[in-house]
C-alpha positions in Angstrom: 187.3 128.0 -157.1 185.2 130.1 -159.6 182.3 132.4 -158.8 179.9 130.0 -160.8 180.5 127.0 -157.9 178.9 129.3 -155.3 176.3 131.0 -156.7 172.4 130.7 -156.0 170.0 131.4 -158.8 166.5 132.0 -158.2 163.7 132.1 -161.2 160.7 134.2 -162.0 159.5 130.3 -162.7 160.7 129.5 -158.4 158.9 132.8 -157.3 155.9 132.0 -158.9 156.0 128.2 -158.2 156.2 129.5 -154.3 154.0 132.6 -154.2 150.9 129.8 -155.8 152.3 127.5 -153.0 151.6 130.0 -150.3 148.6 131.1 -151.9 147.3 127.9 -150.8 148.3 127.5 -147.8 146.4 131.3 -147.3 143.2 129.5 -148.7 143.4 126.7 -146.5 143.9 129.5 -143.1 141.1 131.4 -144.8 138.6 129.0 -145.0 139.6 127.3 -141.3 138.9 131.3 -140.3 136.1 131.3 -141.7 134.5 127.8 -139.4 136.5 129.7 -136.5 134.5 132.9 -137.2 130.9 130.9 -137.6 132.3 128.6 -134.8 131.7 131.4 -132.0 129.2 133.3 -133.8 126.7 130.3 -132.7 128.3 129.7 -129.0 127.9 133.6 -128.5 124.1 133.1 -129.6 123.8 129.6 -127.3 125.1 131.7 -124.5 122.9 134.5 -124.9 119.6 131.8 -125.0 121.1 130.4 -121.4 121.6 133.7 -120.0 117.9 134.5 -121.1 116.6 131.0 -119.9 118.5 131.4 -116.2 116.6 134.9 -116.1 113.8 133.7 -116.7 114.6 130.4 -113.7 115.7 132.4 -111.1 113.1 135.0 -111.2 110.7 131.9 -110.5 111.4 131.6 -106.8 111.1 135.4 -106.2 108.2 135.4 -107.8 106.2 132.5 -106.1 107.8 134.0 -102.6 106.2 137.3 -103.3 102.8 135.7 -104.4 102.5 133.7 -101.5 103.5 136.4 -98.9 100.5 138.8 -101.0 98.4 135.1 -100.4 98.9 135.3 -97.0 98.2 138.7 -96.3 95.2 138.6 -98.6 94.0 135.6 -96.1 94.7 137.1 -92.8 92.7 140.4 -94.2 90.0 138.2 -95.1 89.9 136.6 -91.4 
């Protein structure tokens, strides 16, 4: 057996032939990032509008009970 049988030779023409492969396979990552990113920028923002509505709903009750309590005593001052 000769050296020649076993050897392995790579090419500038293979490196660049595999670095513009992986280039777009970083592309591809990039841009599914990218909807990823945008993705929980707008539940973040949807979450932030519930939080603000459900404020909002459960002050309601504590509300009407503390305008009807100032009701009644306004009515039993009245009497």
């Amino acid at each position: 057996m000769s050296d020649t049988e076993h050897e392995i030779r790579i090419t500038l023409k293979d490196v660049y032939e595999k670095v513009n492969a992986q280039g777009d396979e970083i592309g591809a990552i990039s841009s599914k990032l990218d909807l990823y990113i945008g993705l929980t920028e707008r539940i973040a923002d949807h979450e932030k509008r519930i939080r603000t509505a459900e404020r909002w709903i459960f002050a309601l009750p504590g509300t009407a009970f503390v305008l009807s309590v100032a009701g009644l005593v306004v009515a039993v001052l009245k009497a």
